[in-house]
C-alpha positions as CSV (number, residue, x, y, z in Angstrom):
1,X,0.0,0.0,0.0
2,X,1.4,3.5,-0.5
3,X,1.6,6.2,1.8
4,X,-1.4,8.3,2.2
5,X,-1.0,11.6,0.4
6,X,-1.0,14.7,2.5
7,X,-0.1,17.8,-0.2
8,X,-0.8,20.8,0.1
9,X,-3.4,22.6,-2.1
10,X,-4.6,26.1,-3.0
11,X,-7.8,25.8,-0.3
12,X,-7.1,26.5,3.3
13,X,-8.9,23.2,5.4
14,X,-9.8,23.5,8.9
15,X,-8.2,22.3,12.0
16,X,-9.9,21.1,15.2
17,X,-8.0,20.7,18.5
18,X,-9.8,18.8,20.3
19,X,-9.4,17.1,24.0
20,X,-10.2,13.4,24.0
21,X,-10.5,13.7,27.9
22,X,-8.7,11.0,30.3
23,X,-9.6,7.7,28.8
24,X,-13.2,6.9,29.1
25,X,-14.7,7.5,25.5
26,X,-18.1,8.5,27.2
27,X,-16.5,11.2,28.3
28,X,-16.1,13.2,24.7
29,X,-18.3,15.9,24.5
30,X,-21.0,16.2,21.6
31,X,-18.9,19.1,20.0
32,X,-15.8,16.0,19.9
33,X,-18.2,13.6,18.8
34,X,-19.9,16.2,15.9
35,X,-16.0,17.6,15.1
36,X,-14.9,13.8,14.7
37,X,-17.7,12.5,12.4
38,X,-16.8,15.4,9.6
39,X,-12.9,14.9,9.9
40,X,-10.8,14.0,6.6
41,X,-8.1,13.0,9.1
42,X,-7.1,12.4,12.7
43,X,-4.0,13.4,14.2
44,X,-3.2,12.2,17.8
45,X,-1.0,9.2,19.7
46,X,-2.1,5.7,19.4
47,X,-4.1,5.5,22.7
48,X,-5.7,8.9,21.7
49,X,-6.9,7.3,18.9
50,X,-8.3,4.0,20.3
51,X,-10.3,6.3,22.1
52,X,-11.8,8.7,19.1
53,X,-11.8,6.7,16.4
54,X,-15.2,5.0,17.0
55,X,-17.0,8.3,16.3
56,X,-15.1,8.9,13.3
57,X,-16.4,8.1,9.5
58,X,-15.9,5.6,7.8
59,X,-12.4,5.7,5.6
60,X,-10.7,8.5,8.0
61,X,-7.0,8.7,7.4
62,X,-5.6,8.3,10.6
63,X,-2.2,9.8,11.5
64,X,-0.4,7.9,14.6
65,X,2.2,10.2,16.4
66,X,3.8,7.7,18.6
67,X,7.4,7.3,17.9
68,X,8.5,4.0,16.4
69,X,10.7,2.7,18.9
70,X,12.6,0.3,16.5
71,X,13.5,3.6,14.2
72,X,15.0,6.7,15.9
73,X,14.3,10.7,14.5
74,X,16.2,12.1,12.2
75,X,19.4,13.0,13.5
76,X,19.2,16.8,15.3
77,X,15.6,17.2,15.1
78,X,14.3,15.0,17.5
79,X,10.2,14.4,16.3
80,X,9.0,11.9,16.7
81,X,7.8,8.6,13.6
82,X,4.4,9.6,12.4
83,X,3.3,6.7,10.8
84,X,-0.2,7.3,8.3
85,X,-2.8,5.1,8.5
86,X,-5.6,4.6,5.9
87,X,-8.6,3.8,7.7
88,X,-9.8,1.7,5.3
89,X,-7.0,-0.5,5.2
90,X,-5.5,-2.3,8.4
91,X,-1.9,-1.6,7.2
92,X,0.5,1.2,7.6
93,X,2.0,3.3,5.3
94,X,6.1,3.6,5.2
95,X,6.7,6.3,8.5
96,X,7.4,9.8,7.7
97,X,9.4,12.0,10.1
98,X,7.7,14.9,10.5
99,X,6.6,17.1,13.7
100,X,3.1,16.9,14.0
101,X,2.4,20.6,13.7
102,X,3.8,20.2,10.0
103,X,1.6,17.2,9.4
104,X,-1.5,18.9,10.5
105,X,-1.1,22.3,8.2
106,X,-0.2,20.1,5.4
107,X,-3.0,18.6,5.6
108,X,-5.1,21.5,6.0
109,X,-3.7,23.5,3.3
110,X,-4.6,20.7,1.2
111,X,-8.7,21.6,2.2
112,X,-8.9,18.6,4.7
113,X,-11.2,18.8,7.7
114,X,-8.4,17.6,10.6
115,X,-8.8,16.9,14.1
116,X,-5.9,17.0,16.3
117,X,-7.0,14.8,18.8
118,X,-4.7,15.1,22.8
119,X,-5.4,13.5,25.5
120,X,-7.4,14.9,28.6
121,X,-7.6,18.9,27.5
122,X,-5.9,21.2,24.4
123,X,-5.1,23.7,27.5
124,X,-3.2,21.6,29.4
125,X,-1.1,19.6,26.6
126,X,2.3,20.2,26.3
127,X,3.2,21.1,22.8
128,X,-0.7,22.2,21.3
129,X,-0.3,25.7,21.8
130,X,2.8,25.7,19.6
131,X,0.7,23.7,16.7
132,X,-2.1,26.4,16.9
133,X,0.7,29.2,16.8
134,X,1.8,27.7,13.7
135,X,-1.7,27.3,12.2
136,X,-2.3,31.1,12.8
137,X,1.5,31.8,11.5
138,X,0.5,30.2,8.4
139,X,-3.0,31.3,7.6
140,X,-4.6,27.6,8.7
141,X,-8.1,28.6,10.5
142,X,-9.0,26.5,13.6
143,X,-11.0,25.9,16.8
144,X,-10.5,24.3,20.2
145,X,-12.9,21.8,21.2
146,X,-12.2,21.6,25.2
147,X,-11.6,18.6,26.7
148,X,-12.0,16.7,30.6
149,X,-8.8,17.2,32.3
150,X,-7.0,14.2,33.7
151,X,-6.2,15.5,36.9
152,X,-10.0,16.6,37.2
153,X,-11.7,13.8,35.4
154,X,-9.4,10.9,37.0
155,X,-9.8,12.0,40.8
156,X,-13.7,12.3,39.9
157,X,-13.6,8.3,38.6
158,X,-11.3,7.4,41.9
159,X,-14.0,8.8,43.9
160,X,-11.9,11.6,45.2
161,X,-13.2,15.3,45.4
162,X,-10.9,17.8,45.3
163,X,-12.8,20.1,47.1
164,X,-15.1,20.3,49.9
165,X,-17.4,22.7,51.6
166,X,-14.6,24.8,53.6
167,X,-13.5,25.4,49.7
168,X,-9.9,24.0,49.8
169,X,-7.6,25.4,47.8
170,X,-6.6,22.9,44.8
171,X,-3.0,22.9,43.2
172,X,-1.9,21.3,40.5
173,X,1.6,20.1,39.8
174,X,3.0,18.1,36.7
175,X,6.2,16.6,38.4
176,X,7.9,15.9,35.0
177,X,8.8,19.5,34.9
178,X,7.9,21.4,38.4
179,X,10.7,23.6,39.4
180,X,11.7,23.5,43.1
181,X,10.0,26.8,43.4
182,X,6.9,25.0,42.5
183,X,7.2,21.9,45.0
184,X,8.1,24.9,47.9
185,X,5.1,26.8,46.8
186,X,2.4,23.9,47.5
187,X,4.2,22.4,50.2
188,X,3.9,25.5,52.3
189,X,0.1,25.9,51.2
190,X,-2.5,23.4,53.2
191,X,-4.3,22.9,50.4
192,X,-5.5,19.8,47.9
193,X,-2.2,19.1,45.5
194,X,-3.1,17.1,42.4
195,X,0.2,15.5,40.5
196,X,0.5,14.1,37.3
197,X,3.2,11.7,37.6
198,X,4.5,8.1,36.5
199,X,4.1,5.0,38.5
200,X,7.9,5.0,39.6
201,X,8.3,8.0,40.3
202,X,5.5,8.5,42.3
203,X,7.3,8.1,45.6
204,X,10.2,10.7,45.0
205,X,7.0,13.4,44.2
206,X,5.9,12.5,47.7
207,X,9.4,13.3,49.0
208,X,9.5,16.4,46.9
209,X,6.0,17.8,49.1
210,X,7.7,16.5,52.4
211,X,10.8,17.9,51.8
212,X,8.6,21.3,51.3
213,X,6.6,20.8,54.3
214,X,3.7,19.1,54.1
215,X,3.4,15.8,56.9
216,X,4.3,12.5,56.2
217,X,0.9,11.3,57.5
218,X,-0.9,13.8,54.9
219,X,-3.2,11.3,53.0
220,X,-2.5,10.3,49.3
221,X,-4.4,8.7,46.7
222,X,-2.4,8.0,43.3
223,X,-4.6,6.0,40.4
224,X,-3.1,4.4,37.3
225,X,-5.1,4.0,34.0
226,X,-8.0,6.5,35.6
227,X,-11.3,6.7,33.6
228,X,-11.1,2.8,32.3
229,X,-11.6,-0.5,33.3
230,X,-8.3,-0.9,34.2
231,X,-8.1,2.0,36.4
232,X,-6.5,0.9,40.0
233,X,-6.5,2.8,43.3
234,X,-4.1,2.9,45.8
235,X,-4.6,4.4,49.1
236,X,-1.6,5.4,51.6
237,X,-0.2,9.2,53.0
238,X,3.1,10.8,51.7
239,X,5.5,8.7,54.3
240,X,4.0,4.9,53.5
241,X,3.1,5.4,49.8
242,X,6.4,4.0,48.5
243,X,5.7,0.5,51.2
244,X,2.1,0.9,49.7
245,X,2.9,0.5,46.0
246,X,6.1,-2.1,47.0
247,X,3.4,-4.3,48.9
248,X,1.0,-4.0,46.1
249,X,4.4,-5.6,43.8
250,X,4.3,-2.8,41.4
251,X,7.3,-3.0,39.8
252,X,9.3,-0.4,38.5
253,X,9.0,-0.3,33.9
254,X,11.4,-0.4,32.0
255,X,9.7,2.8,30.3
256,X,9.9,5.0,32.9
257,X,6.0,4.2,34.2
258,X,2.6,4.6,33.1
259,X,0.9,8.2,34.0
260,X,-0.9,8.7,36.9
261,X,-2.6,11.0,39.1
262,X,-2.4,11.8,42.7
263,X,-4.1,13.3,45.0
264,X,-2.3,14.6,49.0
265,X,-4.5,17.0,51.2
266,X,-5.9,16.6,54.5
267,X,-9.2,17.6,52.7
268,X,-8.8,15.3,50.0
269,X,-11.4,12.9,51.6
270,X,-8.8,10.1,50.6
271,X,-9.8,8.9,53.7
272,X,-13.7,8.6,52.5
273,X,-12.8,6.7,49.3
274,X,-14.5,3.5,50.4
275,X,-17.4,5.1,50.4
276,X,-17.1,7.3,47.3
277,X,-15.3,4.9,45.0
278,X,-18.6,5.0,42.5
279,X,-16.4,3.5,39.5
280,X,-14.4,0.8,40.8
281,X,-17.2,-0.6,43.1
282,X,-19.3,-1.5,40.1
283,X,-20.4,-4.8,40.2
284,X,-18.9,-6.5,37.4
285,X,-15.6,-4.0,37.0
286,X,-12.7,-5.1,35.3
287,X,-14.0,-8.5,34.5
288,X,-13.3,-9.5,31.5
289,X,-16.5,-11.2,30.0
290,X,-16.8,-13.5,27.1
291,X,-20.3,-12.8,24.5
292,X,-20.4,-15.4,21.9
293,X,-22.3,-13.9,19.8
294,X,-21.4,-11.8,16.5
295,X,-20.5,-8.5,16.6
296,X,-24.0,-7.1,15.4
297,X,-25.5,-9.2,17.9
298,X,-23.2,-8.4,21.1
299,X,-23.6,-4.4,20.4
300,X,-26.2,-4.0,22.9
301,X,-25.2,-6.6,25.4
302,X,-21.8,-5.6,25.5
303,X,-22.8,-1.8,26.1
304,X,-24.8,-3.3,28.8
305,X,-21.5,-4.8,30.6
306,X,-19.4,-2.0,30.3
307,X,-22.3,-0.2,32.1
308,X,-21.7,-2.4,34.7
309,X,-17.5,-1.9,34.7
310,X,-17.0,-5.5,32.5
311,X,-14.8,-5.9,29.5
312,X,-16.7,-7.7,27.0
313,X,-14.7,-10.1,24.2
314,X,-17.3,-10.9,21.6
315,X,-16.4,-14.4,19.6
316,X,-18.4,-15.6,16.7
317,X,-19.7,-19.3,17.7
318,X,-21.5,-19.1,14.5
319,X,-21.3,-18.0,11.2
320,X,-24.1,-16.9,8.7
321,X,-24.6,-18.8,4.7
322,X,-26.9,-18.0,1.7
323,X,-29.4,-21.1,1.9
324,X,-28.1,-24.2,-0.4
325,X,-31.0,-23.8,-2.7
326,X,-31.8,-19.7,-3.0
327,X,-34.9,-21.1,-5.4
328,X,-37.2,-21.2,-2.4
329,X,-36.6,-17.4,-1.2
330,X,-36.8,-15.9,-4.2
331,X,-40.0,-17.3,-4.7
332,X,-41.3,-16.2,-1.6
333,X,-39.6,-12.8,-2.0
334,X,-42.1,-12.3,-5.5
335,X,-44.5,-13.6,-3.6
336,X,-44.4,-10.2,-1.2
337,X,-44.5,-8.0,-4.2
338,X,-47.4,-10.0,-6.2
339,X,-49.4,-9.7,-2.6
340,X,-49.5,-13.2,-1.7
341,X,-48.8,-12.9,1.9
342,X,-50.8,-11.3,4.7
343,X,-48.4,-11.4,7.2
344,X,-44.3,-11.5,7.4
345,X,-43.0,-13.0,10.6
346,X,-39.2,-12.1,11.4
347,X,-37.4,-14.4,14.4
348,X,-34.0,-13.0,13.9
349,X,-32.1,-9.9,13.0
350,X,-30.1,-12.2,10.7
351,X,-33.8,-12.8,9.5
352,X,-33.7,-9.2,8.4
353,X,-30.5,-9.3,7.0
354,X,-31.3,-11.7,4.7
355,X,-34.7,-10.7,3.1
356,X,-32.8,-7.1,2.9
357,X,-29.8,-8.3,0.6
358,X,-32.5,-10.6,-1.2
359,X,-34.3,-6.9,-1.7
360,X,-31.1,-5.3,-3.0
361,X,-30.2,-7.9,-5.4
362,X,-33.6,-7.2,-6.9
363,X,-33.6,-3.6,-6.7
364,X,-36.3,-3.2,-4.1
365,X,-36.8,-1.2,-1.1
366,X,-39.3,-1.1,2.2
367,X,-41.8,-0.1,-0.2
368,X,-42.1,-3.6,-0.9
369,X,-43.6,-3.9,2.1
370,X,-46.9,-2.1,1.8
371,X,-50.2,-3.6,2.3
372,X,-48.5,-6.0,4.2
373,X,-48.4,-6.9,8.3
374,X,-44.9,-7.2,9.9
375,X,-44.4,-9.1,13.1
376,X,-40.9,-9.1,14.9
377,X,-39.9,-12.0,17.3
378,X,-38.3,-9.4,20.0
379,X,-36.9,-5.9,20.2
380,X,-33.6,-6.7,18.7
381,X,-35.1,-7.5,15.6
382,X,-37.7,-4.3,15.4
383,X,-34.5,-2.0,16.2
384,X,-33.1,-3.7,12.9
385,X,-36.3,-3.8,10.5
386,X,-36.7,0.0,11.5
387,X,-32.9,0.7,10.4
388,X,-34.4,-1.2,7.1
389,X,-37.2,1.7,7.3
390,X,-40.4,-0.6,8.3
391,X,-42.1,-0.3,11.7
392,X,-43.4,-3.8,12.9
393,X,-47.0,-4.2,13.5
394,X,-46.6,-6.8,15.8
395,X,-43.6,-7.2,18.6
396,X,-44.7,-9.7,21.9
397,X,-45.7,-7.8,25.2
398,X,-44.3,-10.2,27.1
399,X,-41.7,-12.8,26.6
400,X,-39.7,-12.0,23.7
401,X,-39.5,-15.2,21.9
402,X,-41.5,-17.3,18.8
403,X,-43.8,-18.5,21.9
404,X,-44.4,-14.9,23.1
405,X,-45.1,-13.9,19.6
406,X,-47.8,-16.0,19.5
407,X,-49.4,-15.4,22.5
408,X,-49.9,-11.8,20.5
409,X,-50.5,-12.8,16.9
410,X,-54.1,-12.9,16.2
411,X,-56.0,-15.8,14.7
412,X,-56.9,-15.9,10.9
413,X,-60.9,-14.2,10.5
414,X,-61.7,-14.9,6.6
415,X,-64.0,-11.5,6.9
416,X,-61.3,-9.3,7.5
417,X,-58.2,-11.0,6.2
418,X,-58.3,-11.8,2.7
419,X,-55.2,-13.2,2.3
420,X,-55.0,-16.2,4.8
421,X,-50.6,-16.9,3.6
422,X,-47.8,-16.1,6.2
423,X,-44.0,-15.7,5.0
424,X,-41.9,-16.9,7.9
425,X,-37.8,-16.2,6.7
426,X,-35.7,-18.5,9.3
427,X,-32.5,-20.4,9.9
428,X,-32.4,-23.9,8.8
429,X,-32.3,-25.2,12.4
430,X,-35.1,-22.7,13.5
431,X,-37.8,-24.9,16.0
432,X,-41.1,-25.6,14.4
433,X,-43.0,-24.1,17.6
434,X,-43.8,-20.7,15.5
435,X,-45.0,-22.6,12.1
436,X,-47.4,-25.0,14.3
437,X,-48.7,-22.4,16.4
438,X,-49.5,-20.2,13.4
439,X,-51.2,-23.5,11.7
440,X,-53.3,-24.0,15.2
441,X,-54.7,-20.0,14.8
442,X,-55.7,-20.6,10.8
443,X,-52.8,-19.3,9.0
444,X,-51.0,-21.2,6.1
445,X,-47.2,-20.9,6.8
446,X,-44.7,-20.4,3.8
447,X,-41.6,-21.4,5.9
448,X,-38.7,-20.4,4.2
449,X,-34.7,-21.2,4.8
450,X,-33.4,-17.5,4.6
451,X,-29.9,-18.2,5.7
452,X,-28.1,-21.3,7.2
453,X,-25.6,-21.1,10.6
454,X,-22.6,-22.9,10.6
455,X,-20.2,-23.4,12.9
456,X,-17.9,-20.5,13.3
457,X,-13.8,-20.3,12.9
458,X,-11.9,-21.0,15.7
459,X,-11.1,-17.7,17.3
460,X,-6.9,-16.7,17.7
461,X,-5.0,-19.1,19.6
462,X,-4.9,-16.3,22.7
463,X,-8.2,-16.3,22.6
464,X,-8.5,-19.7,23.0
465,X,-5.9,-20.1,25.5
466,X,-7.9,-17.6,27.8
467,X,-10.8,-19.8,27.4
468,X,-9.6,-23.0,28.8
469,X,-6.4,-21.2,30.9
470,X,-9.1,-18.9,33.0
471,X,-8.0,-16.0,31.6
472,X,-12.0,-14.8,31.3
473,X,-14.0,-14.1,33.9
474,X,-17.2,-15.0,33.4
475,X,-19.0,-16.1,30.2
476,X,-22.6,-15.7,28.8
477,X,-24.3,-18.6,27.1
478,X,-27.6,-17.2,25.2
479,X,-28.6,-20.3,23.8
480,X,-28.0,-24.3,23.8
481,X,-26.2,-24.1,20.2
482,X,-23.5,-21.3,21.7
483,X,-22.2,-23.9,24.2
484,X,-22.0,-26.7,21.9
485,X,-20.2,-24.8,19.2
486,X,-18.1,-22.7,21.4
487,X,-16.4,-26.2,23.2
488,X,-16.3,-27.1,19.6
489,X,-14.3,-24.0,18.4
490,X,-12.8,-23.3,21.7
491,X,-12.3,-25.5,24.4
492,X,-13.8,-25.8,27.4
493,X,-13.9,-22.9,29.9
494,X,-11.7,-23.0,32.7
495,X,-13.1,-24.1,36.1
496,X,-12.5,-20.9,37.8
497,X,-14.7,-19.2,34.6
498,X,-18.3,-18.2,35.9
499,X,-20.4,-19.5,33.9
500,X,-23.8,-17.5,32.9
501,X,-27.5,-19.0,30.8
502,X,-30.4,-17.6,29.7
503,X,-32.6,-20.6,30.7
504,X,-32.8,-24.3,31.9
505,X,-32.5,-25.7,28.7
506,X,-29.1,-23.8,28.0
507,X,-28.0,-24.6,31.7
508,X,-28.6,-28.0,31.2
509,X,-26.7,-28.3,27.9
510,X,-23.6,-26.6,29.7
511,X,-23.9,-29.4,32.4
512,X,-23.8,-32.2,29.8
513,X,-20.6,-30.6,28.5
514,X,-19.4,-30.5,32.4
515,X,-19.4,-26.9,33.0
516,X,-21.0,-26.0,36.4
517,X,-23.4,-23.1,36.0
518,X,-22.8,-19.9,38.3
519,X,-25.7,-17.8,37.2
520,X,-29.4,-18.4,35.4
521,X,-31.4,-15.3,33.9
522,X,-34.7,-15.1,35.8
523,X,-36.4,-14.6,32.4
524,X,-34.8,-16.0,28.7
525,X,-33.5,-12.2,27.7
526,X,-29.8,-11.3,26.7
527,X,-30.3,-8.2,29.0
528,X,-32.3,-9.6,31.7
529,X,-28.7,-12.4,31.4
530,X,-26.4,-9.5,32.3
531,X,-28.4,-8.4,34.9
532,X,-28.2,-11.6,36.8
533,X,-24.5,-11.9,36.0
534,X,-23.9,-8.4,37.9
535,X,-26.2,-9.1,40.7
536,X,-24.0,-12.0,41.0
537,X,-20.7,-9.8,41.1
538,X,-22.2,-7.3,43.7
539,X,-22.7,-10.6,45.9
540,X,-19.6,-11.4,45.5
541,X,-17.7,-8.3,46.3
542,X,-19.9,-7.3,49.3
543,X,-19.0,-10.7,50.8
544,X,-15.1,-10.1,50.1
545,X,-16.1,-6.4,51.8
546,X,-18.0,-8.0,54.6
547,X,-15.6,-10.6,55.2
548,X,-12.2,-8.1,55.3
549,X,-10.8,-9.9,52.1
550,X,-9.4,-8.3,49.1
551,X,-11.8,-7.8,46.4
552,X,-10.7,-10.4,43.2
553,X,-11.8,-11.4,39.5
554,X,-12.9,-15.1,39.7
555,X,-9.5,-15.2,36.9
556,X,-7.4,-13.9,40.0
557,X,-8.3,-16.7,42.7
558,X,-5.4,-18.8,43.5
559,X,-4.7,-21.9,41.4
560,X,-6.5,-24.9,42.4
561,X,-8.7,-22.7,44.3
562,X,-12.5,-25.0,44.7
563,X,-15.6,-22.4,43.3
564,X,-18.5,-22.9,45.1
565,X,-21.6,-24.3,43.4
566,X,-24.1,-20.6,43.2
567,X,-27.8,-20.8,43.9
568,X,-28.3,-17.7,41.5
């Protein structure tokens, strides 16, 4: 692939500098979000872009400015590798040096819409103001976008406030480059001091503040990865911090330590952090949580587990085929335009995705669709027939499932339906309970094989490793055929792996494969699943809490460690 082309042309483009915030990508503000989905090209460092990209469109260039750390700069001018990424293609282009500032007028002057992406806030990043000096040396118009500040936004996530109602006065220090002026200016004050910091040199700040004055047994907080679900919180004052973290076994990295914030002051309320630590309390956090299900499938589930602090890994178990004879739909797909069908029953989403394609390779739209009644097996499925541009008629009240869509679907009446014919679209091992209860209310049933499912690919070897070495948490099993074909693909899970189902049936199938079953949805829904997966995790950690012991992941109990049977 060649390198992404970033000339410069006779029309000025537009630059945005915009503050990604500290790491959580819920925390961009709708200005980011707008800014980011009419960008020709990102500019920012690789986590910067991890956490901005999502809200970008599709075929972005994207413009890394990590350094490479296999290729040094240029010799005497010290910038960094930019390497520029098509974001279209997964591959890199051959690395430019270049200072970033240089990349982003180029790219402006060649009419591009670019966002220079930092993290936390524009204000507060080192080298921004000199790119927006150069854009206004050289003509190049831009805007700032503010971001959430790390040391604001990361203190908020540990459950620290900076302030409280005395109205402390707040400080903040960046040790990387504070003078000695600066560490003798708030170490005489009695006020909140918030320092951004590394990991290892975390305890030579703390000397810094009590060489300057402030009291050993001031309290500190200092949080690494703040904002994410890797964010960890260590409690301790200025005199014990360095025992703190050595007891904790973090080690010292061999590139100088990961950024952190801390927080010393008597008013801190380090000491009310049990109480106040709202993010790393959640039930589920930091578990990493295995959905197999596709991608399309696991969007709202997954969303769902990070609400509740998990890290969701979604793995295919099953993969999605054109039927082995397309005769039989087409037919049936005429058969909607000609008006032979009163009613059109969808049971999946994959349902929808198949008459839709069928559509487009006939040149049809949701016009097609008038005169006639739609019924959807669950909301899943109406969220996707809407996206096609029809509104079901039909959607259960109560359980979503073929037998809750019956419950609703009325019987046939030969005075006010003149067309008595019922196209049901389904998988190839679909359960006849929807075709006979439709035949029991009067209706003749067109059942159709709109697409076949097939075992999936076995997922990358880490993948699969994590599976059977414990290196998951918990997984969720959403039907009988997941379980089987997941042990097929996969492995087993590992015995310290909770194990989650939507209903007896599934439970039971995970039994007959010899996994013991943890947790069992009180209802057969995906989201009613999650729920009883976190009320299981809350359980959990208030009995750690209650009990004195340290809070764990089920993937951090000790090896050989017995897991108690759950009556969840």
């Amino acid at each position: 692939m060649s390198p992404t082309t970033l000339s410069a042309g006779p029309e000025h483009g537009h630059v945005t500098f915009l503050g990604a915030g500290p790491g959580d990508p819920g925390l961009l503000t709708l200005r980011a979000v707008e800014a980011l989905a009419n960008a020709d090209v990102l500019v920012a460092e690789h986590d910067v872009l991890d956490v901005v990209r999502q809200h970008a469109r599709q075929g972005v260039s994207e413009v890394n400015t990590d350094p490479d750390p296999s290729q040094d700069p240029a010799p005497g001018t010290g910038t960094p590798q930019l390497t520029v990424v098509d974001g279209t293609s997964t591959a890199a282009a051959t690395p430019a040096v270049r200072d970033a500032a240089h990349l982003v007028m180029e790219a402006a002057r060649g009419g591009r819409r670019v966002v220079r992406a930092v993290s936390g806030d524009p204000g507060l990043d080192t080298y921004a103001a000199e790119e927006m000096l150069a854009c206004a040396a050289a003509g190049v118009p831009f805007e700032v976008v503010p971001g959430i500040a790390s040391a604001v936004g990361v203190p908020a996530y540990a459950g620290v406030p900076l302030r409280d109602a005395q109205g402390a006065d707040v400080r903040f220090v960046d040790a990387r480059t504070a003078s000695d002026r600066c560490w003798t200016e708030v170490g005489a004050s009695d006020g909140t001091v918030v320092v951004s910091t590394t990991l290892d040199s975390v305890a030579a700040a703390a000397g810094e503040l009590v060489s300057a004055g402030r009291k050993p047994d001031t309290p500190m907080t200092v949080t690494v990865a703040g904002t994410t679900t890797r964010q960890r919180t260590w409690t301790a004052t200025l005199g014990t911090i360095a025992q703190t973290l050595k007891q904790a076994k973090v080690l010292p990295s061999p590139d100088g330590g990961r950024p952190v914030i801390a927080v010393v002051g008597e008013r801190s309320a380090a000491a009310q952090r049990d109480q106040l630590a709202w993010f790393e309390s959640k039930p589920l956090f930091g578990w990493k949580v295995l959905v197999p299900r596709t991608k399309e499938q696991a969007a709202s589930l997954s969303d769902q587990l990070r609400s509740y602090g998990a890290v969701p890994h979604e793995v295919p178990t099953i993969a999605v085929e054109p039927p082995r004879t397309p005769q039989q739909m087409e037919r049936a797909v005429k058969g909607l335009v000609t008006g032979r069908y009163e009613w059109i029953a969808f049971t999946s989403v994959n349902a929808v995705k198949a008459v839709r394609e069928k559509f487009e390779e006939y040149g049809l739209d949701a016009r097609a669709f008038a005169g006639i009644k739609v019924a959807a097996v669950g909301e899943q499925t109406a969220k996707a027939l809407i996206a096609f541009g029809v509104k079901p008629d039909l959607v259960p009240s109560g359980e979503q499932s073929a037998a809750g869509l019956l419950e609703d679907w009325p019987p046939y009446d030969p005075v006010f339906d003149p067309i008595d014919r019922v196209f049901l679209p389904r998988a190839d091992i679909a359960t006849e309970t929807l075709v006979a209860g439709l035949i029991e209310l009067g209706w003749e049933v067109d059942d159709v094989t709109a697409y076949r499912t097939v075992r999936a690919s076995p997922p990358p070897a880490e993948t699969r490793e994590a599976i059977k070495g414990g290196g998951f948490d918990a997984v969720l099993f959403t039907s009988s055929s997941t379980v089987r074909n997941l042990v097929g693909i996969a492995g087993k899970p590992h015995n310290v792996t909770v194990i989650a189902c939507i209903g007896p049936a599934t439970a039971k199938t995970a039994e007959e494969h010899g996994l013991r079953v943890d947790v069992m949805a009180p209802e057969p829904s995906v989201h009613k699943l999650a729920e009883a997966l976190a009320d299981f995790g809350a359980k959990r950690r208030a009995a750690a809490v209650e009990a004195g012991d340290p809070v764990t992941r089920p993937s951090e109990r000790r090896p050989g460690a017995r897991r108690r049977r759950s009556t969840t």
